[in-house]
C-alpha positions, 0 to 999 in steps of 0.5 A: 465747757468754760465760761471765761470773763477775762484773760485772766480766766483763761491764763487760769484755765491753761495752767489748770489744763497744762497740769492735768496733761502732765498729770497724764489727762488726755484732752481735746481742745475746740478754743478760740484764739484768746485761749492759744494766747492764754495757753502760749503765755503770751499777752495781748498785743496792739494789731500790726500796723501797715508798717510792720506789714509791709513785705520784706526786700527781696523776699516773697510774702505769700501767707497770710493769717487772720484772727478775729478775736 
């Protein structure tokens, strides 16, 4: 279990847990989305505007993803 303060904890952890399963370690993961991010390498974004979630022209938009961080 991890007790992380900051993004910064979990990008250290990812990196610790990516070496340990390269290493051969096998690992379960219950995280949230922080952690996805961190281990993705991605940083943190602005939440989309209605703008950018408007449906695209002559497409069907049926999914729908919520993450609360």
């Amino acid at each position: 279990m991890v007790d992380a303060v900051c993004d910064d904890d979990l990008r250290v952890l990812a990196l610790a847990l990516a070496e340990a399963e390269e290493n051969g370690t096998r690992l379960l993961y219950r995280v949230g989305p922080s952690f996805v991010r961190a281990r993705a390498g991605q940083g943190a974004r602005a939440p989309l505007t209605p703008a950018e979630l408007r449906p695209l022209r002559g497409g069907v938009t049926d999914l729908v993803v919520a993450v609360h961080d």
